[in-house]
C-alpha positions in Angstrom: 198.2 -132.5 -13.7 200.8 -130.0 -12.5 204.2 -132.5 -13.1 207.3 -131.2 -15.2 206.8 -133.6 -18.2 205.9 -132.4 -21.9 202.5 -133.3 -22.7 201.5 -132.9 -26.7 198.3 -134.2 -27.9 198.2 -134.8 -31.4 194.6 -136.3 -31.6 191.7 -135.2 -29.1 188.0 -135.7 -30.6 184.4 -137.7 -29.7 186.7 -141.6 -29.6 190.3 -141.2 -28.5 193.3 -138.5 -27.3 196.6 -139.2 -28.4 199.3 -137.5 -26.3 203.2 -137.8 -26.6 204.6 -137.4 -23.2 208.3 -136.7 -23.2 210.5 -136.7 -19.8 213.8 -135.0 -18.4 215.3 -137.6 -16.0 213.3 -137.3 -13.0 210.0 -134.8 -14.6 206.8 -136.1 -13.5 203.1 -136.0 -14.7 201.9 -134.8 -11.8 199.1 -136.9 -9.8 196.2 -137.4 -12.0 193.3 -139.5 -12.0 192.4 -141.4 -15.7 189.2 -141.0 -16.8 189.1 -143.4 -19.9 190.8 -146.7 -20.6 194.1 -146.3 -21.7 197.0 -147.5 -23.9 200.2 -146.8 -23.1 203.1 -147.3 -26.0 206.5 -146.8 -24.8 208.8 -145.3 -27.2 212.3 -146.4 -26.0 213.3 -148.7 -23.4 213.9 -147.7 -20.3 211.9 -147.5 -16.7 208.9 -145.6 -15.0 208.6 -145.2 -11.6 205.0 -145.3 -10.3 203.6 -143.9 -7.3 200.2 -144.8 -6.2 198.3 -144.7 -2.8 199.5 -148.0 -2.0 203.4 -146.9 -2.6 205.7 -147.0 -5.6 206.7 -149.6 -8.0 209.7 -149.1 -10.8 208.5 -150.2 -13.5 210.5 -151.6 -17.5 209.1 -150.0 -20.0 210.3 -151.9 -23.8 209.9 -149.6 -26.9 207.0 -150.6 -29.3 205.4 -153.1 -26.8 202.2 -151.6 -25.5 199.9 -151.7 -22.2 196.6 -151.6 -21.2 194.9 -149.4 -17.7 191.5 -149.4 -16.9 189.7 -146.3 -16.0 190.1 -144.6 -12.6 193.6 -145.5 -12.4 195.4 -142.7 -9.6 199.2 -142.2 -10.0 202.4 -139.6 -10.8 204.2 -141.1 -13.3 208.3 -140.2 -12.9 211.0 -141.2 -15.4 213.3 -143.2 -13.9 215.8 -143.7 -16.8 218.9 -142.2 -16.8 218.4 -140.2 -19.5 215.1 -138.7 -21.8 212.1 -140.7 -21.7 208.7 -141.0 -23.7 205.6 -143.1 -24.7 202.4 -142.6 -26.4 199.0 -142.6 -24.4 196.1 -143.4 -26.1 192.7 -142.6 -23.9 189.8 -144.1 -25.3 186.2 -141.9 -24.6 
């Protein structure tokens, strides 16, 4: 991943990573490929916009309520809220 966003892992062993990602209005990820399952728990409200192979897709995040990916999952992830944005991503090995 080469994006702008702030990536901090606070957990990484043999069963899970636990990163904080933390976003300047319009800071990326980066394209990246996932290569676990994944839980994604937003921290605020506010909106992600996605871009995949298939195009982009803006999508509401609510604080505290979580999601689910499946590995292999190919996108940049840009913060698309006016303001600072973060969640939690929990990779499961």
């Amino acid at each position: 991943m080469s994006g702008t966003a702030k990536a901090t892992v606070f957990i990484d062993n043999d069963r899970v990573i636990v990163t904080e990602w933390r976003f300047q209005k319009g800071e990326s990820t980066g394209w990246h490929r996932h290569g676990h399952d994944y839980i994604v728990v937003p921290m605020m409200d506010g909106a992600l916009k996605i871009v995949n192979k298939d195009g982009e897709v803006i999508a509401p995040m609510t604080r505290g309520i979580p999601y689910f990916r499946q590995v292999g999952v190919e996108h940049d992830v840009i913060n698309a809220t006016d303001g600072e944005y973060a969640f939690i991503e929990i990779e499961l090995k």
